[in-house]
Backbone atoms as SQL, in Angstrom:
CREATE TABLE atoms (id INTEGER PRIMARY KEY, chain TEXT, resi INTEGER, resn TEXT, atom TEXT, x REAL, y REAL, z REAL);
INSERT INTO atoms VALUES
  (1, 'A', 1, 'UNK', 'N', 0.838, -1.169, 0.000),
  (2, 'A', 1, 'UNK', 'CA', 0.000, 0.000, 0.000),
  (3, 'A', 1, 'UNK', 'C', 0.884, 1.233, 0.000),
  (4, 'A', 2, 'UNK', 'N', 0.171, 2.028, -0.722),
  (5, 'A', 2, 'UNK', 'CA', 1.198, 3.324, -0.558),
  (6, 'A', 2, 'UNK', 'C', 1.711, 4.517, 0.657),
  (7, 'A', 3, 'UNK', 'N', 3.296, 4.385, 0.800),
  (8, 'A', 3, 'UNK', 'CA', 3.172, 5.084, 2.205),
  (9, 'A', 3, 'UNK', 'C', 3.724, 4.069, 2.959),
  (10, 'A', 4, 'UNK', 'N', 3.550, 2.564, 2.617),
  (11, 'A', 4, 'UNK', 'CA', 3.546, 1.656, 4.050),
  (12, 'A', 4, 'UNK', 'C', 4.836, 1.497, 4.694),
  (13, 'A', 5, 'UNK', 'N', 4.442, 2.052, 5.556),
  (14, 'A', 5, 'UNK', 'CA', 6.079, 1.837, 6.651),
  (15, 'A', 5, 'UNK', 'C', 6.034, 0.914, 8.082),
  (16, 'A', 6, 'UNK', 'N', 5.096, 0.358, 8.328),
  (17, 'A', 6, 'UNK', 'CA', 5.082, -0.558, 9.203),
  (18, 'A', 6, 'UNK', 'C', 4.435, -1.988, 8.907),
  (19, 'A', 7, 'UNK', 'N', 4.048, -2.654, 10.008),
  (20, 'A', 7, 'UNK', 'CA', 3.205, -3.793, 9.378),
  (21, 'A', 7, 'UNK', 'C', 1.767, -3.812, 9.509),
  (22, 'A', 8, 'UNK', 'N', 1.192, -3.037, 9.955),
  (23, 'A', 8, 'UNK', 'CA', -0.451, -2.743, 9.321),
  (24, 'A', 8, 'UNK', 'C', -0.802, -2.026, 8.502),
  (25, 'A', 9, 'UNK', 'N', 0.318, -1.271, 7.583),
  (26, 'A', 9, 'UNK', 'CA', -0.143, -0.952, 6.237),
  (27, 'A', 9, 'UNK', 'C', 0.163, 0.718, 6.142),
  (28, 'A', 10, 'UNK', 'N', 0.014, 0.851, 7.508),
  (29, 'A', 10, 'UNK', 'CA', -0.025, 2.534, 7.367),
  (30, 'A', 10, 'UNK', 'C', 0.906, 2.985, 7.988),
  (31, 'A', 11, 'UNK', 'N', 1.413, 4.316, 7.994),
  (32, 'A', 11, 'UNK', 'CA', 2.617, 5.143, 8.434),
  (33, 'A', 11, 'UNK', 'C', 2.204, 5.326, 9.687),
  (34, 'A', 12, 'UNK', 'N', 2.836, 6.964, 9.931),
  (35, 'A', 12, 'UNK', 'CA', 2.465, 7.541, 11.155),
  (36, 'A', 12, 'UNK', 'C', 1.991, 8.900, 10.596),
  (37, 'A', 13, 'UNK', 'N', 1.394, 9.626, 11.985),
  (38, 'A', 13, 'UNK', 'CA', 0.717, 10.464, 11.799),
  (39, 'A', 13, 'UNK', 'C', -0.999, 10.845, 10.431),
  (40, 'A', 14, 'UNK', 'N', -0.223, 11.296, 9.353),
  (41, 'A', 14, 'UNK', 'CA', -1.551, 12.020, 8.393),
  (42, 'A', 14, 'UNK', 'C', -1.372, 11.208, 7.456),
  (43, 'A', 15, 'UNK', 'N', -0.565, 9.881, 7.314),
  (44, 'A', 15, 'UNK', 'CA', -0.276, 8.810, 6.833),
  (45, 'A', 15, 'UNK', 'C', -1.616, 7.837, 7.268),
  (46, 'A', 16, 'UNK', 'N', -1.355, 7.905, 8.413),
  (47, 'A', 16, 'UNK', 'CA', -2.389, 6.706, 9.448),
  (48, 'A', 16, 'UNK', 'C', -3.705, 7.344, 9.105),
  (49, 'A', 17, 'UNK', 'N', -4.121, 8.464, 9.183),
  (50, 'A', 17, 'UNK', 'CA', -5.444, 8.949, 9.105),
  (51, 'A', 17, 'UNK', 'C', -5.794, 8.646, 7.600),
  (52, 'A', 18, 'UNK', 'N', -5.098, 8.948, 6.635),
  (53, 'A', 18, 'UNK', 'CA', -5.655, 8.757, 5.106),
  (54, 'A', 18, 'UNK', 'C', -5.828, 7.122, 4.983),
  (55, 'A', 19, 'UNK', 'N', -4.875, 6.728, 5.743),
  (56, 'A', 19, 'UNK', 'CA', -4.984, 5.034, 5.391),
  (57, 'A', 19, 'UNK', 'C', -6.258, 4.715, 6.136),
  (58, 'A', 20, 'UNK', 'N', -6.525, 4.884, 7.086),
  (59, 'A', 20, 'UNK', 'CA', -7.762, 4.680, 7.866),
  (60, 'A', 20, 'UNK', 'C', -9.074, 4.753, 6.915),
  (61, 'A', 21, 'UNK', 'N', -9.090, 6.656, 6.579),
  (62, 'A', 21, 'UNK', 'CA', -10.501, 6.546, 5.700),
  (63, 'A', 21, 'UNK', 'C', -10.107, 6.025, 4.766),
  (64, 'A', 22, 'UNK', 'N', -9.420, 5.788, 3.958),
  (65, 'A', 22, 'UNK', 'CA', -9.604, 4.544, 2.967),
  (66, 'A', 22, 'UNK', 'C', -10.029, 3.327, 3.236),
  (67, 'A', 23, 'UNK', 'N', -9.412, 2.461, 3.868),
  (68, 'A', 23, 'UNK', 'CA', -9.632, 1.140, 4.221),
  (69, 'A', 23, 'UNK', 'C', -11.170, 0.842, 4.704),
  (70, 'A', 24, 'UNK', 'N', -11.954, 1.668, 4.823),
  (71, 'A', 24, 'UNK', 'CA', -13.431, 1.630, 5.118),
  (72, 'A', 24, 'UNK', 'C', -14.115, 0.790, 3.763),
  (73, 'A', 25, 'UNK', 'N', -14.598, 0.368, 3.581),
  (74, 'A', 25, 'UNK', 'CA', -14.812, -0.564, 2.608),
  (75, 'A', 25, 'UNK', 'C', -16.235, 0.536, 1.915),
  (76, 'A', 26, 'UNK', 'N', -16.927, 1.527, 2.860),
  (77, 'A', 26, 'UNK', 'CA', -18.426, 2.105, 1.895),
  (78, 'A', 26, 'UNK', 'C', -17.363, 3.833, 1.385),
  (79, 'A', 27, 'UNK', 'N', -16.292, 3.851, 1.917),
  (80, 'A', 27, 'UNK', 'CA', -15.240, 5.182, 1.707),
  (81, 'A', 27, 'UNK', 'C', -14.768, 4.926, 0.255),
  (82, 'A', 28, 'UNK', 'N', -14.334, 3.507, 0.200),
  (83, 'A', 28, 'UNK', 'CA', -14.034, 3.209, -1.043),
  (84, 'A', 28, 'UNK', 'C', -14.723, 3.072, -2.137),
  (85, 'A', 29, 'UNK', 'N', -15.726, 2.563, -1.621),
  (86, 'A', 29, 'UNK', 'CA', -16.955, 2.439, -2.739),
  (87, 'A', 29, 'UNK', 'C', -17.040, 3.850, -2.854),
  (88, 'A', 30, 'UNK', 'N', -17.341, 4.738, -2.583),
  (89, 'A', 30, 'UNK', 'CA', -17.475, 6.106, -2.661),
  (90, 'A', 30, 'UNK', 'C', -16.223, 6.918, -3.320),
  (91, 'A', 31, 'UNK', 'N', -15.165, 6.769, -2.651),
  (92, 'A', 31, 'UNK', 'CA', -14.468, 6.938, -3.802),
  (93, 'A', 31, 'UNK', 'C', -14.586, 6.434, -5.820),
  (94, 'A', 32, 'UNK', 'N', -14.366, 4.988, -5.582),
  (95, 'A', 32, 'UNK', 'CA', -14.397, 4.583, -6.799),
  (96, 'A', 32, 'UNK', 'C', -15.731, 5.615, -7.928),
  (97, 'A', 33, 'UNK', 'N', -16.516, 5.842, -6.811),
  (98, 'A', 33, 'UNK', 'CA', -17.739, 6.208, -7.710),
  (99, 'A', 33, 'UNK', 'C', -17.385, 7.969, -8.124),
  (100, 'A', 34, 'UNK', 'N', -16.767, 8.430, -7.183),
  (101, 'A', 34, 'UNK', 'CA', -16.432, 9.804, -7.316),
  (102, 'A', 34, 'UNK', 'C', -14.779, 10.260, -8.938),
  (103, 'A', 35, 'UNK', 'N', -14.046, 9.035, -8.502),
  (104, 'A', 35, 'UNK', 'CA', -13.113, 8.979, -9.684),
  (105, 'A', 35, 'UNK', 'C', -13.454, 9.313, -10.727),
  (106, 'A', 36, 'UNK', 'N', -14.327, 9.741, -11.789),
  (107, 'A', 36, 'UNK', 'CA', -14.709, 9.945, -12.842),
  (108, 'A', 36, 'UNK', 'C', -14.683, 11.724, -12.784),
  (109, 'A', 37, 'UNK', 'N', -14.617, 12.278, -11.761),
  (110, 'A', 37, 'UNK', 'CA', -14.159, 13.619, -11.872),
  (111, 'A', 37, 'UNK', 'C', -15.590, 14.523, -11.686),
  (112, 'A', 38, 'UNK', 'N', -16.609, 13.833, -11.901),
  (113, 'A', 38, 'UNK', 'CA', -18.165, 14.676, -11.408),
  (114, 'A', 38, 'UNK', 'C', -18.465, 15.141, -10.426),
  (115, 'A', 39, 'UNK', 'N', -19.682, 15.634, -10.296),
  (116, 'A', 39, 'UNK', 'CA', -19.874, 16.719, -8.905),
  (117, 'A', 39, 'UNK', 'C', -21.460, 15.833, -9.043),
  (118, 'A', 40, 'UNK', 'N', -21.658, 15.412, -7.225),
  (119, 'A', 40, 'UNK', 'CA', -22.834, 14.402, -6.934),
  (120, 'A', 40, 'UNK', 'C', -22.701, 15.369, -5.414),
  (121, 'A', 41, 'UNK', 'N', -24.278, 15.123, -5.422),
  (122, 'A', 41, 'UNK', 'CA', -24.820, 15.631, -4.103),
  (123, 'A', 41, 'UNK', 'C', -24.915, 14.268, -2.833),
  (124, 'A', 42, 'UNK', 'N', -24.917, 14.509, -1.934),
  (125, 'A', 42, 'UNK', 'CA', -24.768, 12.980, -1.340),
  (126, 'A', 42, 'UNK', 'C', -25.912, 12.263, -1.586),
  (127, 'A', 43, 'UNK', 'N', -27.072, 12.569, -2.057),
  (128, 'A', 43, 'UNK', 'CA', -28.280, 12.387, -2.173),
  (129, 'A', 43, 'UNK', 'C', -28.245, 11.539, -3.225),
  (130, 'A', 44, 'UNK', 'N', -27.509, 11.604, -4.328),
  (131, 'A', 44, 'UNK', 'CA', -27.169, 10.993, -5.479),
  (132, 'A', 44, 'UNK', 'C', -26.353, 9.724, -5.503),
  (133, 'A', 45, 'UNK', 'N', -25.193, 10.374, -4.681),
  (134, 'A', 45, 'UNK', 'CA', -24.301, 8.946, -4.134),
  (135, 'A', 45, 'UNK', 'C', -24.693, 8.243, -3.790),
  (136, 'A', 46, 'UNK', 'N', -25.992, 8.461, -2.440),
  (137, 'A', 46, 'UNK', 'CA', -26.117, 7.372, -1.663),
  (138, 'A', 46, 'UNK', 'C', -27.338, 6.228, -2.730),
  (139, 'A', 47, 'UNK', 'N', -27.838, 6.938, -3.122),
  (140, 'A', 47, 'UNK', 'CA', -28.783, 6.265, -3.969),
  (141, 'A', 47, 'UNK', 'C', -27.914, 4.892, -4.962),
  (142, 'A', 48, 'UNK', 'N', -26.509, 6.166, -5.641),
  (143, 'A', 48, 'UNK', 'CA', -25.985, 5.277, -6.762),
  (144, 'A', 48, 'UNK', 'C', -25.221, 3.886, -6.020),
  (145, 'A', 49, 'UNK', 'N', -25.095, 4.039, -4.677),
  (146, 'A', 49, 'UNK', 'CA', -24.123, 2.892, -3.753),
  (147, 'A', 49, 'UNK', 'C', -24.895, 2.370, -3.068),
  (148, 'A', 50, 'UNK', 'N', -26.409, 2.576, -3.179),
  (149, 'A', 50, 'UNK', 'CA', -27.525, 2.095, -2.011),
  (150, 'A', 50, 'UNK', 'C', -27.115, 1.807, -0.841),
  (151, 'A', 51, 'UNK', 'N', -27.411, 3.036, -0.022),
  (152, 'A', 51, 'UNK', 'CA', -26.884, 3.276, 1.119),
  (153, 'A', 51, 'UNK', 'C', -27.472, 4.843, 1.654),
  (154, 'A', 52, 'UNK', 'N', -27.946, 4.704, 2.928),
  (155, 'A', 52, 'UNK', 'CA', -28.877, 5.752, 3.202),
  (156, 'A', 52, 'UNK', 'C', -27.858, 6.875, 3.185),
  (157, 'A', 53, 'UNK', 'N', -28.222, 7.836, 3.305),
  (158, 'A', 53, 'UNK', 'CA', -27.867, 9.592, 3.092),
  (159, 'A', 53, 'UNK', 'C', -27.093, 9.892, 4.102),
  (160, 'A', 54, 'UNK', 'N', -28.010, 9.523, 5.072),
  (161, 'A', 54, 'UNK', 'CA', -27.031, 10.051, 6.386),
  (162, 'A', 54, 'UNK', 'C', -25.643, 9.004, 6.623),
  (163, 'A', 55, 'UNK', 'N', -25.845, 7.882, 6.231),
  (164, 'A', 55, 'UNK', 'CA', -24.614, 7.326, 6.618),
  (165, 'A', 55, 'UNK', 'C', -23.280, 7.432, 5.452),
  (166, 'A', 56, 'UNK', 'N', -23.887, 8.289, 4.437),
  (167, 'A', 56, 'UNK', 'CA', -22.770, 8.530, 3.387),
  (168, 'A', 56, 'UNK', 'C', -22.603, 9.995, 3.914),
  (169, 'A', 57, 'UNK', 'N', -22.787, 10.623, 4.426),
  (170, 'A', 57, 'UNK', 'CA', -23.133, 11.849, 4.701),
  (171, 'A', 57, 'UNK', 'C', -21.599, 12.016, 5.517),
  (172, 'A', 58, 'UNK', 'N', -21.770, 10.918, 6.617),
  (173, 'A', 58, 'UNK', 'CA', -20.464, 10.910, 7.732),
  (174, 'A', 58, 'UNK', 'C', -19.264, 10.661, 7.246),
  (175, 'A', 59, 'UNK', 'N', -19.967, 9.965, 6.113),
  (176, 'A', 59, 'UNK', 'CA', -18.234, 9.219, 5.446),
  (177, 'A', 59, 'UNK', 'C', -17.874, 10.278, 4.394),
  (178, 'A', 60, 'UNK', 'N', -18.438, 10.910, 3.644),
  (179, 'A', 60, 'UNK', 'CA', -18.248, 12.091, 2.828),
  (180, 'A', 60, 'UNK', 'C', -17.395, 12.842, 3.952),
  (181, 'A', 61, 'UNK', 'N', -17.884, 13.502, 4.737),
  (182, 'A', 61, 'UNK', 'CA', -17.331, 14.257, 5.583),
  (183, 'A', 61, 'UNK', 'C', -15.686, 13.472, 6.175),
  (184, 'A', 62, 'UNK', 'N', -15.703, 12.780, 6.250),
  (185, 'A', 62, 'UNK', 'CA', -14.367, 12.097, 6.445),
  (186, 'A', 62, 'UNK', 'C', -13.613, 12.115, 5.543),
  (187, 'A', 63, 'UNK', 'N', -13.796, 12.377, 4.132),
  (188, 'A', 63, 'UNK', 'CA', -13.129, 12.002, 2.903),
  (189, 'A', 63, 'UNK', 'C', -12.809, 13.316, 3.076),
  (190, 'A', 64, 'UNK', 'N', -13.327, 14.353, 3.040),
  (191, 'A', 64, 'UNK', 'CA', -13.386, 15.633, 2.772),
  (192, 'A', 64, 'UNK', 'C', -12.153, 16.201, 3.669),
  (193, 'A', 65, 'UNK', 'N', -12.367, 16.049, 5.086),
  (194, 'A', 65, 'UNK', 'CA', -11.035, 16.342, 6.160),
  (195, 'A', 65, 'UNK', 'C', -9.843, 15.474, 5.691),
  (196, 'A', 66, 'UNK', 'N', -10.042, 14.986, 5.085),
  (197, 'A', 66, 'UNK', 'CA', -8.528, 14.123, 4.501),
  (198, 'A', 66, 'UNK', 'C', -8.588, 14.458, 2.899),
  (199, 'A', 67, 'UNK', 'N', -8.965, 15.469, 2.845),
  (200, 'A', 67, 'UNK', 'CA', -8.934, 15.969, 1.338),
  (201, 'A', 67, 'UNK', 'C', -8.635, 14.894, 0.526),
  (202, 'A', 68, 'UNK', 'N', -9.561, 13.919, 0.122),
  (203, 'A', 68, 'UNK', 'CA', -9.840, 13.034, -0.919),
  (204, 'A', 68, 'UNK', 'C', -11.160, 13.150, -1.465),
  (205, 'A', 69, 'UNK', 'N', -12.177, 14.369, -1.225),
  (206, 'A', 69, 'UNK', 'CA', -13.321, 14.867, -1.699),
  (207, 'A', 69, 'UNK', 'C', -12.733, 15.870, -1.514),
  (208, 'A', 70, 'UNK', 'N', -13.274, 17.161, -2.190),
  (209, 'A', 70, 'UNK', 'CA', -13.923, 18.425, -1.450),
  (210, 'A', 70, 'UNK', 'C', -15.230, 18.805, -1.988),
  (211, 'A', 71, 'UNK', 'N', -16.184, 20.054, -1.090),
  (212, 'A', 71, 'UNK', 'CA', -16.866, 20.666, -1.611),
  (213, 'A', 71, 'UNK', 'C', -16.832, 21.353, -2.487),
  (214, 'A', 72, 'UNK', 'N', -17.939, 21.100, -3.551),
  (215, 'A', 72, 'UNK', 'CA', -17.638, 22.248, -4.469),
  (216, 'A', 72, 'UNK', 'C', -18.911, 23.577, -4.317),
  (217, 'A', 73, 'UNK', 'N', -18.301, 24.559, -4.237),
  (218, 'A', 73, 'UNK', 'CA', -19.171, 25.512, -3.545),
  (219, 'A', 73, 'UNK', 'C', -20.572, 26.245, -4.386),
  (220, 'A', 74, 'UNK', 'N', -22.033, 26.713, -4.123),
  (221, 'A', 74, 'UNK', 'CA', -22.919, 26.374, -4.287),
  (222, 'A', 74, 'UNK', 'C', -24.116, 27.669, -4.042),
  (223, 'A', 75, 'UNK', 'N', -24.427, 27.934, -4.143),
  (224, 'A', 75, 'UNK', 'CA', -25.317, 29.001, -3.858),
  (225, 'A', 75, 'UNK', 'C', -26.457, 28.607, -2.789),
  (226, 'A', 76, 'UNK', 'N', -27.034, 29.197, -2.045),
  (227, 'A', 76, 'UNK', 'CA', -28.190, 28.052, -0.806),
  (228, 'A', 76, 'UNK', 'C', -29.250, 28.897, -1.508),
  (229, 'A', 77, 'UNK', 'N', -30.343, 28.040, -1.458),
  (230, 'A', 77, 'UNK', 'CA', -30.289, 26.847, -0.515),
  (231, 'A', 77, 'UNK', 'C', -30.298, 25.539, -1.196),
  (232, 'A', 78, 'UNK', 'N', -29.407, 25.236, -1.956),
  (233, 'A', 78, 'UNK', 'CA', -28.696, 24.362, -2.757),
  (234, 'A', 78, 'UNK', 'C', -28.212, 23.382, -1.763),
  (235, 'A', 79, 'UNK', 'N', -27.977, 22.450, -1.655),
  (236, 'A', 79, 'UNK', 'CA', -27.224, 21.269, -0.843),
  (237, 'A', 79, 'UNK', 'C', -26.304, 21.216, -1.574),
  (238, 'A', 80, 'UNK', 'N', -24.794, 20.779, -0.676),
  (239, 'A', 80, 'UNK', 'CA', -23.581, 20.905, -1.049),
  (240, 'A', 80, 'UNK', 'C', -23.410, 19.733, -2.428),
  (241, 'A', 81, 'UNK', 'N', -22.406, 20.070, -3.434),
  (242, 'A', 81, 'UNK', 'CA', -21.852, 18.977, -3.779),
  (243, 'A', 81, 'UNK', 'C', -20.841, 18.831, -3.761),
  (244, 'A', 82, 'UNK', 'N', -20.126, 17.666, -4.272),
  (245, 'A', 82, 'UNK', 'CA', -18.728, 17.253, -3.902),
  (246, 'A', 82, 'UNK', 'C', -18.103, 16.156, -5.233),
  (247, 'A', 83, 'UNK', 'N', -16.913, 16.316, -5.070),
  (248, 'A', 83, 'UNK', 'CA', -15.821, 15.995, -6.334),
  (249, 'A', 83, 'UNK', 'C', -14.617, 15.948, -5.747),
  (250, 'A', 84, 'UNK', 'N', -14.009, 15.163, -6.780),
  (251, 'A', 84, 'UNK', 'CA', -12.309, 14.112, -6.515),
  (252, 'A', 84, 'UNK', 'C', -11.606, 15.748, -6.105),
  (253, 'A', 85, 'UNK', 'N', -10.953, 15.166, -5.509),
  (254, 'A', 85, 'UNK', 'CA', -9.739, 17.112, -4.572),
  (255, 'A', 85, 'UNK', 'C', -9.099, 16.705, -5.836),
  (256, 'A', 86, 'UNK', 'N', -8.474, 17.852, -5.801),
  (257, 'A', 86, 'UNK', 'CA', -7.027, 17.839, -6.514),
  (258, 'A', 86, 'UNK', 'C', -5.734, 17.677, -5.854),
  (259, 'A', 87, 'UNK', 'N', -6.367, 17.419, -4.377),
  (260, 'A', 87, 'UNK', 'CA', -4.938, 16.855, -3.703),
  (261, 'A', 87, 'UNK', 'C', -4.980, 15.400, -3.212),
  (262, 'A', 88, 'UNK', 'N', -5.879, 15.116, -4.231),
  (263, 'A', 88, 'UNK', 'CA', -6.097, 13.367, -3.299),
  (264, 'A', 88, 'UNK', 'C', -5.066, 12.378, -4.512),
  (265, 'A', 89, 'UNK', 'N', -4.225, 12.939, -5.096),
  (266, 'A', 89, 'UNK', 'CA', -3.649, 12.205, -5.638),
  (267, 'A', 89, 'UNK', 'C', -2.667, 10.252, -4.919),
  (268, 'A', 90, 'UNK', 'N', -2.565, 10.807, -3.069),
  (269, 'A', 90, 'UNK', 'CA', -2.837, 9.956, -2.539),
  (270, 'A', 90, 'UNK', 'C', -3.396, 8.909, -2.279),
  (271, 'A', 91, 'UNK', 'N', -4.679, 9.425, -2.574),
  (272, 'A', 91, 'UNK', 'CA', -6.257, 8.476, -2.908),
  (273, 'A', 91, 'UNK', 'C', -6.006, 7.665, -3.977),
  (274, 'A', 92, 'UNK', 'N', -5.997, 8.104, -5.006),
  (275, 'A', 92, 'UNK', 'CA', -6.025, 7.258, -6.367),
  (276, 'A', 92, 'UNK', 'C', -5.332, 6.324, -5.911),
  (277, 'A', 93, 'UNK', 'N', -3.966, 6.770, -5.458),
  (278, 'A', 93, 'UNK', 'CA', -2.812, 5.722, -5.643),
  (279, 'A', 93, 'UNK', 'C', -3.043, 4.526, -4.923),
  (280, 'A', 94, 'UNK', 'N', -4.207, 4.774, -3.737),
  (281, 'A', 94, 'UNK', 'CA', -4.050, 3.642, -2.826),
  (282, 'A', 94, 'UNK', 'C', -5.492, 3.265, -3.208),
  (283, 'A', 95, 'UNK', 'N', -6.019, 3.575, -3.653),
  (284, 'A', 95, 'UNK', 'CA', -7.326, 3.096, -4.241),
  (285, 'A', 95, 'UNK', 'C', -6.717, 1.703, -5.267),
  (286, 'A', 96, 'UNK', 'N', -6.261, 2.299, -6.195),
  (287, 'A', 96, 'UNK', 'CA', -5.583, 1.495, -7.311),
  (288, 'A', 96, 'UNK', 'C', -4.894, 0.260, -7.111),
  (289, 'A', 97, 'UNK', 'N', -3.656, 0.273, -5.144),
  (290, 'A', 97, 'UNK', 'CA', -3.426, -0.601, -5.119),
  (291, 'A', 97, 'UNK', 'C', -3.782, -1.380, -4.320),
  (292, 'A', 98, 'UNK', 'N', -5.161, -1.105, -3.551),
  (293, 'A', 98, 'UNK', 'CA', -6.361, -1.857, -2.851),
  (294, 'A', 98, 'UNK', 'C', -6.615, -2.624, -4.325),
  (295, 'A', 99, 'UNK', 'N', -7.522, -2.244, -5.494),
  (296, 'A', 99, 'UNK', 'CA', -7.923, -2.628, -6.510),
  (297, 'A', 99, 'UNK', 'C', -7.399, -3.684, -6.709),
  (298, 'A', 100, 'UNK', 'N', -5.744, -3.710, -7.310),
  (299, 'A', 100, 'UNK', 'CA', -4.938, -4.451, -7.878),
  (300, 'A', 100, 'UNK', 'C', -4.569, -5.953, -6.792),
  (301, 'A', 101, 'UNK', 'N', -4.594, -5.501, -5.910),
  (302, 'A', 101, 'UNK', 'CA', -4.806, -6.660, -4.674),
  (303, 'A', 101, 'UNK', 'C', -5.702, -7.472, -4.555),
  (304, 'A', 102, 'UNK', 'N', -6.645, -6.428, -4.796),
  (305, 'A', 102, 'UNK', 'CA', -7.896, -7.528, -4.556),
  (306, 'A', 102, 'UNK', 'C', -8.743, -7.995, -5.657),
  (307, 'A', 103, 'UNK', 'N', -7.565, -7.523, -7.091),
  (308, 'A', 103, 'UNK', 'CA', -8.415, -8.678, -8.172),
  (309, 'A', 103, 'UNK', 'C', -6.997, -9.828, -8.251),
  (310, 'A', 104, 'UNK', 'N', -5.561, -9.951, -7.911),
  (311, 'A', 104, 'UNK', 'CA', -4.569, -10.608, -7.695),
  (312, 'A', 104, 'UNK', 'C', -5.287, -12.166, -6.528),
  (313, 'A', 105, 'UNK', 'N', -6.193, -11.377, -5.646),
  (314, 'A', 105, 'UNK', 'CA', -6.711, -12.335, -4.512),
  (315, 'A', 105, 'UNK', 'C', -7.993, -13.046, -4.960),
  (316, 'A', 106, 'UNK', 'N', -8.419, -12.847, -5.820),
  (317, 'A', 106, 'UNK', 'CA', -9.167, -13.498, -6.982),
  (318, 'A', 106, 'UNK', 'C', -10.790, -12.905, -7.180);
């Protein structure tokens, strides 16, 4: 995994936190779905990953403090939407080699 400097996969410090929200298995799904570079309201997500609102809601918000989402900003009373950061280049990378692992594991 990318980053990995110990033996559970993750570094230290803002290492450990990005590895964390990744490894969430509905973070990832959410990611994967966000990769295409679009702007989705969580309302949309949760629908497209079937999975209620509020509980994508928490995990959005987690992606977001680890800048692997951000908001994209909106006029109210509009509900927020959200799209791939431009600093989650992190993300991809460990997205990709979650991916590659787990089609290697069959």
């Amino acid at each position: 995994m990318a980053g990995r400097k110990d033996n559970d996969g993750c570094g230290e410090g803002e290492d450990r936190y990005r590895c964390a929200a990744i490894l969430h298995p509905l973070r990832r799904g959410i990611l994967r779905l966000m990769r295409d570079g679009s702007e989705r309201g969580i309302a949309k997500i949760a629908a497209e990953i079937d999975q209620p609102p509020a509980r994508v809601a928490e995990h959005i918000r987690i992606l977001v403090r680890q800048n692997a989402l951000k908001v994209v900003p909106r006029t109210k009373p509009n509900p927020p939407l959200y799209c791939w950061s431009p600093e989650a280049e992190w993300a991809r990378k460990m997205l990709d080699e979650i991916d590659e692992q787990d089609a290697e594991d069959g």
